[in-house]
C-alpha positions in Angstrom: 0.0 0.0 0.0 1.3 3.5 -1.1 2.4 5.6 2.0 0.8 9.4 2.2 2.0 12.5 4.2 -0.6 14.0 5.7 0.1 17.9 7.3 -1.2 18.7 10.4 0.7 22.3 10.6 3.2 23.7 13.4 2.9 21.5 16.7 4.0 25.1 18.4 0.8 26.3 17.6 -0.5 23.8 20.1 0.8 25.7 23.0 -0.9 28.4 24.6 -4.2 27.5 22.7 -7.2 27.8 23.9 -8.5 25.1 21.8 -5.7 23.1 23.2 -7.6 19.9 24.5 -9.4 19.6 21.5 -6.9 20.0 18.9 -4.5 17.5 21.1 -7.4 14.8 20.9 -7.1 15.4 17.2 -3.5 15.0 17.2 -3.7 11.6 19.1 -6.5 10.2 16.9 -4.7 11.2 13.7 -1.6 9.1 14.7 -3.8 6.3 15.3 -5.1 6.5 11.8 -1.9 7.0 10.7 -0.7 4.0 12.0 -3.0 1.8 10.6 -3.2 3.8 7.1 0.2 3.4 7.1 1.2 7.3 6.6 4.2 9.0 7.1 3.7 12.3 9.7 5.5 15.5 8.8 9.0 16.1 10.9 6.7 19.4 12.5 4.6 17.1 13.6 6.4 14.5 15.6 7.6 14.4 18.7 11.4 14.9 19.5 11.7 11.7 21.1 10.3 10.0 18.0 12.1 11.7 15.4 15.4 10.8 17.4 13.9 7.3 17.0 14.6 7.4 13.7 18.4 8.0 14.0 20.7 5.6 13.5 21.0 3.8 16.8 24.3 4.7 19.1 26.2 2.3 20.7 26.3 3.0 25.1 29.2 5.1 25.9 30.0 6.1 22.5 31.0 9.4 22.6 30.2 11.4 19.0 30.2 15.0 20.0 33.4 16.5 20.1 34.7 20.4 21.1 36.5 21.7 18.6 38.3 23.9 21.0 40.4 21.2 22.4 39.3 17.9 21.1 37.4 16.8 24.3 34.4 14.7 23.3 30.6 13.6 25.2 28.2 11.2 24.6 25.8 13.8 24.8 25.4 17.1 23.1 23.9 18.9 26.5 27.7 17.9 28.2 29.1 19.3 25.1 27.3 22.7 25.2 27.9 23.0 29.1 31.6 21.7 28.6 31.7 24.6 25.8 31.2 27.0 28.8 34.5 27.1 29.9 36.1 28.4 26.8 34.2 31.2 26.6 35.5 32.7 30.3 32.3 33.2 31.4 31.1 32.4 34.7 27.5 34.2 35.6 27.6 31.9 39.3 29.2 33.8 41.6 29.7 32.8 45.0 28.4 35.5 47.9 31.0 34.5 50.6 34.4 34.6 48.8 33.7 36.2 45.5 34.8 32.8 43.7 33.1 32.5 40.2 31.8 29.2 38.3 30.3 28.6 34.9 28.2 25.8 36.4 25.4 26.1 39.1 26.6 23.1 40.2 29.8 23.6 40.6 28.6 26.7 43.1 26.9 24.8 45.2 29.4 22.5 45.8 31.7 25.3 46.3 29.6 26.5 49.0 30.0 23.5 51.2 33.4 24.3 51.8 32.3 27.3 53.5 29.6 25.7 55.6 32.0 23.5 56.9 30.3 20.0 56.5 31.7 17.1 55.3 29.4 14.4 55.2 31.3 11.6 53.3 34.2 9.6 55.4 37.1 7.6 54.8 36.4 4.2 56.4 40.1 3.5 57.3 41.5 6.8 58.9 38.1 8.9 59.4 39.0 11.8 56.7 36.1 13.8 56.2 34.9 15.5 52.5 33.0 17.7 51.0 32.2 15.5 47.8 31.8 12.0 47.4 33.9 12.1 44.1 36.7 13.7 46.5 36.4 10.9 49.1 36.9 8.1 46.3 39.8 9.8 44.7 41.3 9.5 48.7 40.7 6.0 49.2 43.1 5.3 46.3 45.5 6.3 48.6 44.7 3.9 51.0 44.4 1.0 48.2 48.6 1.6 47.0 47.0 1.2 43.7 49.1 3.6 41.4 48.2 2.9 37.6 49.4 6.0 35.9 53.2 6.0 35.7 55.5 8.6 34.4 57.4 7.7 31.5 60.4 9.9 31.9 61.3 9.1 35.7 58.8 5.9 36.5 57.4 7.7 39.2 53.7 6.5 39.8 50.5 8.3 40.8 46.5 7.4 42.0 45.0 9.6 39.3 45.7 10.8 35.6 45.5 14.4 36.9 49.1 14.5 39.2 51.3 12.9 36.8 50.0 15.5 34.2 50.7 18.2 36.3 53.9 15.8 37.0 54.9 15.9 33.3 55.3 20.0 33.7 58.5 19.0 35.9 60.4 17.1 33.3 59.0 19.7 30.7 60.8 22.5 32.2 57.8 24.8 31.5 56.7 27.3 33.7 54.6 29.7 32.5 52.9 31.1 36.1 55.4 34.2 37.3 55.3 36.3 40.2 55.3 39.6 39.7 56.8 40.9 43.0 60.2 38.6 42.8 60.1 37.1 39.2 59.8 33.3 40.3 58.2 30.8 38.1 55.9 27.7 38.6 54.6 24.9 36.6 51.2 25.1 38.2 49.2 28.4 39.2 48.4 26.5 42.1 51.8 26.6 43.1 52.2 30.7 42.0 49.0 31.3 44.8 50.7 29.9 47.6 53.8 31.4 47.3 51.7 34.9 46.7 50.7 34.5 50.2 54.7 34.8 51.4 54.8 37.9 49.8 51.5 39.6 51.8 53.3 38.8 55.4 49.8 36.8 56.2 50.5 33.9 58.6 47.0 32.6 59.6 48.2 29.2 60.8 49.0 29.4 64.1 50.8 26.9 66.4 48.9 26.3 69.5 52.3 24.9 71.6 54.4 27.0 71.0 52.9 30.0 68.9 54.6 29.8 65.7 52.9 31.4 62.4 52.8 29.7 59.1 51.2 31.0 55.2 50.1 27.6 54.8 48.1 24.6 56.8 50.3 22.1 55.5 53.3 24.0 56.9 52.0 23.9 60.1 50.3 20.3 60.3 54.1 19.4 59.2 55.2 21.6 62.4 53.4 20.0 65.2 55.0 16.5 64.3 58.2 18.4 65.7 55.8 19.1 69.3 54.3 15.1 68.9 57.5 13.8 69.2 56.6 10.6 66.1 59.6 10.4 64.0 57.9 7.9 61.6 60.8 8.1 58.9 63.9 6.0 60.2 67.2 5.7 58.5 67.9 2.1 57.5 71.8 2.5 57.8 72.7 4.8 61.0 68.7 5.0 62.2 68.3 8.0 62.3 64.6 9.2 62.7 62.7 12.0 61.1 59.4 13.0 61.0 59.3 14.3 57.8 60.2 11.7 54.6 61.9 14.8 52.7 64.3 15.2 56.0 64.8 11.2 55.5 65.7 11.4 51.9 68.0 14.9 51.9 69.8 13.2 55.1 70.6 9.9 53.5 72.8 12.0 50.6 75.4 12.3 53.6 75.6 8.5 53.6 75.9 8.1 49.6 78.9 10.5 49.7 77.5 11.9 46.4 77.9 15.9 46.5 76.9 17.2 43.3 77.1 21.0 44.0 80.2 22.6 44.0 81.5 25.9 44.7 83.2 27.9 42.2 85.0 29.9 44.0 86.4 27.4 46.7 85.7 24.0 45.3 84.1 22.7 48.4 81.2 20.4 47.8 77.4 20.4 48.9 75.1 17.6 48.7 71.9 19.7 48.3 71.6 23.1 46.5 70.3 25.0 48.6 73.3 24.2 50.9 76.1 25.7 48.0 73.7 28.7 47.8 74.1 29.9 51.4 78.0 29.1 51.4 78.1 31.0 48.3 77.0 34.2 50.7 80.4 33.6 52.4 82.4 34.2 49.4 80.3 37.7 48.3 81.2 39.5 52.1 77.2 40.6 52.5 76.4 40.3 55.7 72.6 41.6 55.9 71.5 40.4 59.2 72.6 43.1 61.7 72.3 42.8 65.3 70.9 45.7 66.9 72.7 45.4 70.0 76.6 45.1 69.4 76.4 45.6 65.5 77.6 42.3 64.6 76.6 41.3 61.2 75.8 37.8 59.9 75.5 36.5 56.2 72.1 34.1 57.3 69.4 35.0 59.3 69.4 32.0 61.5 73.3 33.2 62.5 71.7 36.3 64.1 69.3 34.5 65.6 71.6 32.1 67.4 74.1 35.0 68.3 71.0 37.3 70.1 70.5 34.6 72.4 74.4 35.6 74.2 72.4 39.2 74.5 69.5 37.9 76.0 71.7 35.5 78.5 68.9 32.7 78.7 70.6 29.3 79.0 68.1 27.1 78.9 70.0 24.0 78.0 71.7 22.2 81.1 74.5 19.8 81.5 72.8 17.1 84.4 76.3 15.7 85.1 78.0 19.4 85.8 75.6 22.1 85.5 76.8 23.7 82.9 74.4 26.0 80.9 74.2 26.7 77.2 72.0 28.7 74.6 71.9 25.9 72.3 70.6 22.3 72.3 73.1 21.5 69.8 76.6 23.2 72.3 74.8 20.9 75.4 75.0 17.9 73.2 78.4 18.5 71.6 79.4 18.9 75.4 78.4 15.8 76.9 80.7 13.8 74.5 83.7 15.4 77.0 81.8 13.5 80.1 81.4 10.5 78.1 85.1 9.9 77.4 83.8 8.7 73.9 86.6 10.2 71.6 86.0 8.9 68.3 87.9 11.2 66.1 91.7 10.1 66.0 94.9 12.1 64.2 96.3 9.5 62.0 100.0 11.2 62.2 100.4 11.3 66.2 97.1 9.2 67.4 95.8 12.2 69.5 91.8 11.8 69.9 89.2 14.0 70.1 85.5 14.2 70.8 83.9 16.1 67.6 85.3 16.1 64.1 86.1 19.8 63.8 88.6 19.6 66.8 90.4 16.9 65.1 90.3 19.2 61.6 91.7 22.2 63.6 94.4 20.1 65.6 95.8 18.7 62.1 96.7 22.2 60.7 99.6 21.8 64.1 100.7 18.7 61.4 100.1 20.3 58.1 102.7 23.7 59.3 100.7 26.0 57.5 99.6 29.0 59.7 97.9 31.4 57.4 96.6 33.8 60.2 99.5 36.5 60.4 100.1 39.2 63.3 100.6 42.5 60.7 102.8 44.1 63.6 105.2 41.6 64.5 104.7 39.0 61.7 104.0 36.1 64.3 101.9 33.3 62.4 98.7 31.2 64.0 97.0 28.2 62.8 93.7 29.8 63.6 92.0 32.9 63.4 90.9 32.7 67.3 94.6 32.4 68.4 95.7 35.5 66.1 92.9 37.5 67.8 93.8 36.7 71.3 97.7 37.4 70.5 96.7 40.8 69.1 95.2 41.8 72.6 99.0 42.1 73.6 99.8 44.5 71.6 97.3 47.1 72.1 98.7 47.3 75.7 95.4 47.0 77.0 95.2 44.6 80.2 91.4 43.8 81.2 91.6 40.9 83.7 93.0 42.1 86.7 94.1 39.5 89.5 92.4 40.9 93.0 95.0 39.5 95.6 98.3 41.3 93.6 96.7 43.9 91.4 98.7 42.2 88.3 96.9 42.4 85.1 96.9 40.3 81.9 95.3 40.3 78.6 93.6 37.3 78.4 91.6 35.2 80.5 93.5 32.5 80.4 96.8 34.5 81.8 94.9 35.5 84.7 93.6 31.7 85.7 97.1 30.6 85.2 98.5 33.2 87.4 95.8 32.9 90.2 96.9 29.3 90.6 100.1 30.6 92.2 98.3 32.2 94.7 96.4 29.0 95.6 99.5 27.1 96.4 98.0 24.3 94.4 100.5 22.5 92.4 98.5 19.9 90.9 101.0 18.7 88.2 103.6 16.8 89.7 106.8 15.2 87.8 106.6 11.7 87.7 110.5 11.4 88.3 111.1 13.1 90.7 108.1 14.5 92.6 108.8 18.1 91.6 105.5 19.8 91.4 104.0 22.2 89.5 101.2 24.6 89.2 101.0 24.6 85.5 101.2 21.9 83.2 103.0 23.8 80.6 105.9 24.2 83.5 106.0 20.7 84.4 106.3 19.6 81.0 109.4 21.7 80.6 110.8 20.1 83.5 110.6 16.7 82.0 113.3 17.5 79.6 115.5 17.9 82.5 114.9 13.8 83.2 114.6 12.7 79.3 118.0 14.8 78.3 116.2 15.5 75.3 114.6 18.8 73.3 117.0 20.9 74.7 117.9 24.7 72.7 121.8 25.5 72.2 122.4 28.8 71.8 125.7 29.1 69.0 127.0 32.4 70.1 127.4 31.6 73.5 126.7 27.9 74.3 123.9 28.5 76.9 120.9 25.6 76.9 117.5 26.6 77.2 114.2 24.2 77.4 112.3 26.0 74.8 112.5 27.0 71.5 111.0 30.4 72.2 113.4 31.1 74.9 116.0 30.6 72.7 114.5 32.5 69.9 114.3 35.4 72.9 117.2 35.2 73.9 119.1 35.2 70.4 118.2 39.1 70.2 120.9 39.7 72.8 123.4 38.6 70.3 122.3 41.1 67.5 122.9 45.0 67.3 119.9 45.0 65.4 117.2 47.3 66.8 114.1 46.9 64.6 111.7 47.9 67.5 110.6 51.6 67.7 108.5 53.3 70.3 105.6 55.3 68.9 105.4 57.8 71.6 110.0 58.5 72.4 110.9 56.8 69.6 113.2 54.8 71.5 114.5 51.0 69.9 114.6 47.9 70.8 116.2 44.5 70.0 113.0 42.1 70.7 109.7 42.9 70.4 108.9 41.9 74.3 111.3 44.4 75.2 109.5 47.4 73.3 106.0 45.9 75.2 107.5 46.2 78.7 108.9 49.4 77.6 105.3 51.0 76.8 103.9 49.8 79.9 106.0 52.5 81.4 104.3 55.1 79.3 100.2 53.2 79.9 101.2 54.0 83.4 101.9 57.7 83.3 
């Protein structure tokens, strides 16, 4: 039987009609006709439903509409038009707390439960609350160990397809987010925000032990593992404990021996970046931290910080065994190796021990002869900076430690405590010869040469012996008519240059 169209006009029309029950009746019975007529309906007047009937049949999950902006594509063409939204940088749903802006109503409202607070969905295994159940699953991969989407550059494995993209930036060297107060770069404008926030001075993380202020959350929930005490991250060759695995992994560079950064200037070696770049201040002589009180200046902040403590004169760290007090955990710990006995750090040329490394790398210059601290008045050489300081004291004349029973005074410290041990009558050191005793040890160690026969100074001019080299260096000057040694104030000369010191005493006493 031959098929006919029959028009019934714009369905549209239907709508607002006040012959609309009617006409619909019409509409249904002509459809029944139709149907067993066998006549085609106009497009107009079918439903939208039926006409998509008609299409060719799509397979589930097939997805045929694609965005030509970037190539994304949807199963349906309703995600396509709301996908579409994003492109065009408009976003009509504002939110009324924060100012935040979405191109989906959605999206808003679920925005918004952040600021209410609630988090209805929780993680079964550690009790982590969420806003969104999608956010909960994505968690739980955590918990699972599952990591399917690997990095092909570096192997390194993540829970979800998002991270190692943002992963991929790394290897790709691209950062296209820039501050624009310092100039820094970030692969991720996540990243850019929440270094923003060191710039504004905001610190609205708070530390309720001991008060300390961080920019972020994260800093601070990293913080209070210092206050718990849980060093979860152990070492697996010295066992060593951290509670941070970053701390774990920089520390066990120290045990691979591998130091990659290198100074140019000095050639000394750093295992971590960051460590070359604060030596490298060193080397430049900019000393930027200032402290207020004496004017001392330091090249790192955390030099300043240390060194205002001797200001302040709080001790807070306490030797149990002797009492003694110090500013720094760090001095208290380095001290109780002396009680301990424990000297592992041995001079391989003489077999002399000592309790910390740097002791040992200090005694060793004695070995190596090299003294590259010099006196610019009287050329003397030390093998440390400290030593050339204190000599320079005796040369300025100026004698601050006084001895209260005899009114003699002294330079250093040390002079003074040697001297008031004559007063005592204590002679602790005795000779093991022949029970001489001694109040200092330097003294009684001269006297052993007396026993041994040994180490003894001749003097070539005039055959006279003397226990010490700088004796006889002294006493070599009598032999010259060389008198290098003026007075600044009579202009008077002198042979040695402890003659010319005694000789200006004369004039500090006028």
């Amino acid at each position: 039987m031959e098929k006919h169209v029959y028009p019934l006009g714009d369905m549209n029309e239907l709508k607002g009609s006040y012959e609309l029950n009617f006409r619909f009746l019409v509409f249904i019975t002509t459809l029944i006709v139709a149907h067993h007529c066998n006549v085609i309906l106009p497009p107009e007047a079918r439903s939208q439903r039926s006409q998509e009937a008609d299409k060719p049949h799509r397979r589930k999950g097939e997805k045929t509409y694609s965005c030509d902006e970037c190539g994304k594509s949807f199963t349906l063409a309703q995600s396509l038009k709301t996908h579409q939204v994003i492109h065009s940088g408009v976003k009509p749903y504002s939110c009324d707390l924060c100012g935040k802006s979405f191109t989906r109503a959605g999206s808003l409202k679920t925005h918004q439960l952040i600021h209410s607070g609630v988090k209805p969905y929780s993680c079964d295994l550690c009790g982590k609350s969420f806003t969104r159940a999608g956010s909960l699953k994505t968690h739980q991969l955590i918990h699972s160990g599952v990591k399917p989407y690997s990095c092909d550059l570096c192997g390194k494995s993540f829970t979800r397809a998002g991270d190692l993209k943002q992963h991929k930036l790394i290897h790709s060297g691209v950062k296209p987010y820039s501050c624009d107060l310092c100039g820094k770069s970030f692969t991720q404008a996540g990243d850019l925000k929440r270094h923003q926030i060191i710039h504004s001075g905001v610190k609205p993380y708070s530390c309720e032990f001991c008060g300390k202020s961080f920019t972020l959350a994260q800093n601070l929930k990293q913080h209070k593992l210092i206050h718990s005490g849980v060093k979860p991250y152990s070492c697996d060759l010295c066992g060593k404990s951290f509670t941070q695995a970053g701390d774990l992994k920089t520390h066990k560079l120290i045990h691979s021996g591998v130091k990659p950064y290198s100074c140019d200037f000095c050639g000394k070696s750093f295992t971590q970046a960051g460590d070359l770049k604060k030596h490298q201040v060193i080397h430049s002589g900019v000393k930027p931290y200032g402290c207020e009180l004496c004017g001392k200046s330091f090249t790192r902040a955390g030099h300043l910080k240390r060194h205002q403590l001797i200001h302040s004169g709080v001790k807070p760290y306490s030797c149990d065994l002797c009492g003694k007090s110090f500013t720094r955990a760090g001095d208290l710990k380095q001290h109780q190796l002396i009680h301990s006995g424990f000297k592992a750090h041995s001079c391989e040329l003489c077999g002399k021990s000592f309790t910390l490394a740097g002791h040992l790398k200090r005694h060793q210059l004695i070995h190596s002869g090299f003294k590259a601290h010099s006196c610019e008045l009287c050329g003397k050489s030390f093998t440390r900076a400290g030593h050339l300081k204190r000599h320079q004291i005796t040369h300025s004349g100026f004698k601050a430690h006084s001895c209260e029973l005899c009114g003699k005074t002294f330079a250093l410290n040390s002079d003074l405590q040697r001297h008031l041990v004559t007063h005592s009558g204590i002679k602790a050191y005795s000779c093991d010869v022949c029970g001489k005793s001694f109040s200092n040890k330097h003294y009684r160690n001269i006297h052993l040469r007396i026993h041994t026969g040994n180490d003894f100074y001749f003097c070539d001019q005039c055959g006279k012996l003397f226990a010490t080299d700088a004796q006889l260096k002294r006493h070599m000057f009598s032999h010259t008519e060389e008198r290098p040694y003026k007075c600044d104030l009579c202009e008077k000369t002198f042979k040695a240059p402890h003659q010319l010191n005694q000789h200006q005493q004369i004039h500090t006493r006028k």
